[in-house]
C-alpha positions in Angstrom: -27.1 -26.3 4.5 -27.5 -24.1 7.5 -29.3 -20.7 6.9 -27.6 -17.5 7.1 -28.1 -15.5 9.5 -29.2 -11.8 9.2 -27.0 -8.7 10.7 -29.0 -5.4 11.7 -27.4 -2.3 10.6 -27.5 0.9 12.5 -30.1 1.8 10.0 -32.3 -1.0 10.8 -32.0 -2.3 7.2 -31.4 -6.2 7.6 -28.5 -7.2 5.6 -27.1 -10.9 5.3 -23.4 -11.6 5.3 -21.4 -12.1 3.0 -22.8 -15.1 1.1 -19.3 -16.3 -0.4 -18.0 -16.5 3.3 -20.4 -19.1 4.0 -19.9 -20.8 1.2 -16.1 -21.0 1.8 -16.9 -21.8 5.6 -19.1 -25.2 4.3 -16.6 -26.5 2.3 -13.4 -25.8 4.8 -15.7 -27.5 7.3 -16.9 -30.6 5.2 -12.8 -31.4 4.6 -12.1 -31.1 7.5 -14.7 -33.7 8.8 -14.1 -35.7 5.6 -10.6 -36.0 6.8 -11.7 -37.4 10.5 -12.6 -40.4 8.6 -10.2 -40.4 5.3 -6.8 -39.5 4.7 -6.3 -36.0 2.9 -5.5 -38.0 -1.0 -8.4 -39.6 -0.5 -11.0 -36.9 -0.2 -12.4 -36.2 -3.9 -14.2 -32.7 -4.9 -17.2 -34.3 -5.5 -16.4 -35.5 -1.4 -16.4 -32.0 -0.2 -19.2 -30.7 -2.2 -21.6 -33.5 -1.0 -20.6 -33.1 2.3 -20.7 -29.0 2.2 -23.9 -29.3 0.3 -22.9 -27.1 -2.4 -22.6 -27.6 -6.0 -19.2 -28.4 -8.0 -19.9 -24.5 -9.9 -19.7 -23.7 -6.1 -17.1 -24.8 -5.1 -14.9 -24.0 -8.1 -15.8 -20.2 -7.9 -14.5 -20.2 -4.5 -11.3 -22.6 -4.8 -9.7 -23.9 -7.6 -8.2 -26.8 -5.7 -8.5 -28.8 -2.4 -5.3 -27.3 -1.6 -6.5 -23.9 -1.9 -9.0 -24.9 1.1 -5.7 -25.5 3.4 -4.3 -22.2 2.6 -7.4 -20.5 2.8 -7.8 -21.9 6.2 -4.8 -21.0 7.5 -4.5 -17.6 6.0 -8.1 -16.5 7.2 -7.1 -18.0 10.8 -3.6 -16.6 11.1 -4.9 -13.3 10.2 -7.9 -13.4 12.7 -5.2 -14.0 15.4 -2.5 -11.6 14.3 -5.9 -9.0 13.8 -6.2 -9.6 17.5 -2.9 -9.4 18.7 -2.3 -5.8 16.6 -1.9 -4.9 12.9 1.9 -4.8 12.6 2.5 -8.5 14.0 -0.6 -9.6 11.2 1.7 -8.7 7.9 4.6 -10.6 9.9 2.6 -13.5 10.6 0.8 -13.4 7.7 3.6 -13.2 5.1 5.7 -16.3 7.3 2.7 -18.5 7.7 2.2 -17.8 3.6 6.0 -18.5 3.0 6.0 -21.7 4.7 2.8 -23.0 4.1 3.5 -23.0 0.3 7.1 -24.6 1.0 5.6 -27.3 3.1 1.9 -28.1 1.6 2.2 -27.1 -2.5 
């Protein structure tokens, strides 16, 4: 598992990120390069956590499902885009990409 990487603050008091963030980012990463070599149904927990390096406790305290790593993916992506394109478009965005993604993955 790569370290994490500390973040001065104007203080000079070195704080690390958030440590869930990571975690989350390990495990969206290892299914997705699970899934370069194996098709989504495939892919077990026990898959994800190997690949992530994290534990199956770790895993379930940040997703309760594999699922819940899709949704998370796209919700944390389409909100870094709308975040970037102005605040009003992010609740639109967010609240379609939510609406279909639940009609067309779960």
């Amino acid at each position: 598992m790569p370290k994490m990487s500390a973040n001065l603050k104007q203080n000079g008091v070195i704080v690390l990120e958030n440590q869930k963030d990571y975690m989350k980012k390990y495990i969206v990463d290892a299914l997705f390069k699970l899934m370069d070599d194996y098709d989504y149904n495939e892919v077990k927990i026990v898959d994800i956590t190997q690949r992530a390096g994290v534990s199956r406790a770790t895993f379930y305290r940040n997703f309760k499902t594999k699922e819940d790593i899709i949704k998370y993916y796209f919700d944390y992506n389409t909100t870094q885009f709308a975040l970037r394109k102005g605040i009003s478009l992010a609740k639109e965005l967010i609240i379609m990409t939510s609406s279909s993604m639940y009609l067309t993955c779960c």
